[in-house]
C-alpha positions as CSV (number, residue, x, y, z in Angstrom):
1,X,4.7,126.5,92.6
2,X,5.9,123.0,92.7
3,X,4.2,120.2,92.9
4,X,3.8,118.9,96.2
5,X,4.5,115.1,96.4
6,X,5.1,112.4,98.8
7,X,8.5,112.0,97.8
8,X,8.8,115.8,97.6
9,X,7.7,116.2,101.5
10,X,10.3,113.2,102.6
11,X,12.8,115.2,100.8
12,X,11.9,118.4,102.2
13,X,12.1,116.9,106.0
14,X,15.2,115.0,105.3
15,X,17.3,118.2,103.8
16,X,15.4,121.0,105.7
17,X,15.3,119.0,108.9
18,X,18.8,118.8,109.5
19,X,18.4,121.7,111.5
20,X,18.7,122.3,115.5
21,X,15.0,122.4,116.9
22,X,14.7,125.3,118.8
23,X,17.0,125.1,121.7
24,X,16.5,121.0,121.5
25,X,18.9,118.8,121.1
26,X,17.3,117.4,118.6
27,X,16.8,118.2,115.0
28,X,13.8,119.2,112.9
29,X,13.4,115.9,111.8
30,X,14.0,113.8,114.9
31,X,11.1,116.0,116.4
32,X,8.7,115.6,113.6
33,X,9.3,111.7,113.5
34,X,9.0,111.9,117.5
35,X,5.5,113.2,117.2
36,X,4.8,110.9,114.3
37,X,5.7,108.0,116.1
38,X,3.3,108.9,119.5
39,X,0.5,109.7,117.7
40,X,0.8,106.3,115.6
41,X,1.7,104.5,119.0
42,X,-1.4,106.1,120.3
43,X,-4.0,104.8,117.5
44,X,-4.2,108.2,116.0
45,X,-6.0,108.4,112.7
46,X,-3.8,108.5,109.6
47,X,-4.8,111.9,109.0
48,X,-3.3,112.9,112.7
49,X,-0.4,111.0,112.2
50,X,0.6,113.2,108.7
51,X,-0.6,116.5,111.0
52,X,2.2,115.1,113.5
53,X,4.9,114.7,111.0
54,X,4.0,117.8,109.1
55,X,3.2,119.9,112.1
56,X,6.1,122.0,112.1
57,X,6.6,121.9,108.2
58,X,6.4,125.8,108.4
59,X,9.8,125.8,109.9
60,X,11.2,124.3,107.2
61,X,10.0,126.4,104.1
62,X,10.5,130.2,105.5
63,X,13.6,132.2,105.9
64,X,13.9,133.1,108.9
65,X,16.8,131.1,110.1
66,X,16.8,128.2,112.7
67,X,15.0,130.2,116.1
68,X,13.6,133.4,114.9
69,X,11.6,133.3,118.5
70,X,15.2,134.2,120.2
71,X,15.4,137.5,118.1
72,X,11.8,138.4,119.4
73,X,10.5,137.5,115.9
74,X,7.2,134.7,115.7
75,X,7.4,133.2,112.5
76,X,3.7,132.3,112.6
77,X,5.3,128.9,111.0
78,X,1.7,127.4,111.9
79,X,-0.1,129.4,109.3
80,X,3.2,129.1,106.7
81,X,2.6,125.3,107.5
82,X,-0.8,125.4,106.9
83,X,-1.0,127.5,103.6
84,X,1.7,125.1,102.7
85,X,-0.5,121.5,102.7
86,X,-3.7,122.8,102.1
87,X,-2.4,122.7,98.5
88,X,-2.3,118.7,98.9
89,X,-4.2,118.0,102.0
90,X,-7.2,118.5,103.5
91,X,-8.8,119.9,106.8
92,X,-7.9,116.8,108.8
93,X,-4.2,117.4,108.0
94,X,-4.2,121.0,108.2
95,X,-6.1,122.2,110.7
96,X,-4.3,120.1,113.6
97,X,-1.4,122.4,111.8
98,X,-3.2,125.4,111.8
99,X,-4.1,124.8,115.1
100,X,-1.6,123.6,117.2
101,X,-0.2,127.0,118.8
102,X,-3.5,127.7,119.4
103,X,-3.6,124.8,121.2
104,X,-0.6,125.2,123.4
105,X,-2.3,128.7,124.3
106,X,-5.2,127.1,125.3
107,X,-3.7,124.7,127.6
108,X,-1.7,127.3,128.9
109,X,-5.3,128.9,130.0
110,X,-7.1,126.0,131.2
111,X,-4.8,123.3,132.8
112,X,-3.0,124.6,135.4
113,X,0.4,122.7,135.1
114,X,0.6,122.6,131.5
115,X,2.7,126.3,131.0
116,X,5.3,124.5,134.2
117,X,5.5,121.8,131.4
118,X,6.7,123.9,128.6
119,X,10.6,124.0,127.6
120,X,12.1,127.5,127.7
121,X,11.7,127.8,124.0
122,X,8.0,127.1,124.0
123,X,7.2,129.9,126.6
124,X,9.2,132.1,124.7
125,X,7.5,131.6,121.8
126,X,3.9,131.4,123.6
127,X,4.8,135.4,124.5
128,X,5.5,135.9,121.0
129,X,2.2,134.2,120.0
130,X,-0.2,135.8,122.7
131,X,-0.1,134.3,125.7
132,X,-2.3,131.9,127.3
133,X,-6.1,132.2,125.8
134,X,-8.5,134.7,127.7
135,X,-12.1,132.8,128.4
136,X,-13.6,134.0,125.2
137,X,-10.7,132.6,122.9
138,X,-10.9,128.9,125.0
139,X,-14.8,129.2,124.1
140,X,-13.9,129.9,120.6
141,X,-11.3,127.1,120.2
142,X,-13.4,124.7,121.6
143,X,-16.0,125.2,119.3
144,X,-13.6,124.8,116.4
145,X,-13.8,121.3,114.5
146,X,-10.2,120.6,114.5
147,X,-9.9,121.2,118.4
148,X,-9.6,118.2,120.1
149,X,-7.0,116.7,116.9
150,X,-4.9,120.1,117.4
151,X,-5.2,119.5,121.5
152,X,-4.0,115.9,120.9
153,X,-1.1,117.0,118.2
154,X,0.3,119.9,120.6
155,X,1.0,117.2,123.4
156,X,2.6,114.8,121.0
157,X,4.8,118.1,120.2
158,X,5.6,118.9,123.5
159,X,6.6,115.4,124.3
160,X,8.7,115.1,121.0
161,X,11.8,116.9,122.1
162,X,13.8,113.9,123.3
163,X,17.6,113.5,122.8
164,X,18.9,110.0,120.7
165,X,14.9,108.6,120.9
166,X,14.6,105.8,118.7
167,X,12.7,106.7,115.8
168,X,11.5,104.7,112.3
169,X,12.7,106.7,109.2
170,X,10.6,108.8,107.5
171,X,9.9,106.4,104.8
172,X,8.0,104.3,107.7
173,X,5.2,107.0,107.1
174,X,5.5,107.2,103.5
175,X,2.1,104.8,103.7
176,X,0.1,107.5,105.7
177,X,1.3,110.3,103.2
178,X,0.5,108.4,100.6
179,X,-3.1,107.5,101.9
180,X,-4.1,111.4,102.7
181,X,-2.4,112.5,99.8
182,X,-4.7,110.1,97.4
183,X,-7.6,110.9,99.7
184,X,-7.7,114.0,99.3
185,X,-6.6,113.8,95.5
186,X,-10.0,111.7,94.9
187,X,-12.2,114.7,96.7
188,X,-10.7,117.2,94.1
C-alpha cells in the first residue's frame, strides 16, 4: 500500500470529495472542511481538528458508490476510515473516527431531541448501523477513552451539512496534518 502523506490526503479529499454527501447539498469535501472549520472555531485540539476533516475519509476510499445507505447497504465507512489512518495516525485521530457512529447512536439513546435533529440520511443510516444504544452499550461508550472527542466530532458532523458555507481550503489544515502526521511519526 501507498504511502500515506499529507499531500496524499489533500489529494485524496480534493478528487474523491467531489462527490454528493449523502442526500446534502453539499459535497464530500465541503462537509469535511465544515466540520474542520467548527471544531478549529471551537478550540479543538489539533488532533480533533484532523478527526474532523478525516472523519468521513472511509467514504472516500471504498467502492460502494456515493449513498450505499439508500440501497439498504452500511458501508461501515467508520471502521474503513479508521483502518485507513491508523497507518499514519494515532488514537487521538482515529478513534474520534472509529467512533463517531457510535456516537450518533448514543445520542440517539440518551438525549432526547438529538434523533428529531438528524437529516433523513443520518436516520437511515442509524437503522443500518443499529439503532440508538441500549443502556449497556451507552455504559460501554462512556467508558471508552475516545468518548467525549467522538461525542464532540459527531455534532460537528451533524452541523456540517450546510449549503454554499464559507469554508478555508483544505490547504488551511495542511498545518494540523502536518503536526499529527510528525507526531505520530516521532512515537514510531
Amino acid at each position: 500500500m501507498p504511502e500515506i502523506t499529507v499531500d496524499s490526503l489533500l489529494t485524496l479529499l480534493q478528487e474523491k470529495g467531489t462527490r454528493r454527501y449523502g442526500l446534502h447539498d453539499v459535497s464530500q469535501l465541503q462537509h469535511a472542511l465544515q466540520a474542520a472549520l467548527l471544531a478549529e472555531q471551537e478550540g479543538c485540539g489539533r488532533e480533533l481538528i484532523v478527526a474532523s476533516l478525516l472523519h468521513d475519509i472511509g467514504h472516500m476510499v471504498h467502492g460502494l458508490g456515493d449513498n450505499p445507505a439508500e440501497r439498504g447497504v452500511d458501508d461501515r465507512h467508520e471502521a474503513l476510515g479508521h483502518a485507513y489512518l491508523a497507518r499514519c495516525f494515532g488514537p487521538e485521530v482515529t478513534e474520534p473516527v472509529r467512533l463517531h457512529v457510535a456516537a450518533k447512536r448514543y445520542l440517539c439513546a440518551t438525549e432526547p431531541d438529538y434523533f428529531s435533529r438528524l437529516s433523513p440520511d443520518s436516520v437511515l443510516s442509524l437503522s443500518l448501523q443499529g439503532g440508538p444504544m441500549s443502556d449497556a452499550e451507552v455504559a460501554a461508550f462512556r467508558a471508552l477513552p475516545q468518548a467525549e472527542a467522538a461525542v464532540l466530532l459527531r455534532r460537528f458532523d451533524e452541523a456540517a451539512k450546510v449549503k454554499d458555507l464559507p469554508t478555508p481550503p483544505a490547504g488551511h489544515f495542511r498545518v494540523y496534518l502536518e503536526h499529527c502526521l510528525r507526531s505520530e511519526q516521532a512515537r514510531s
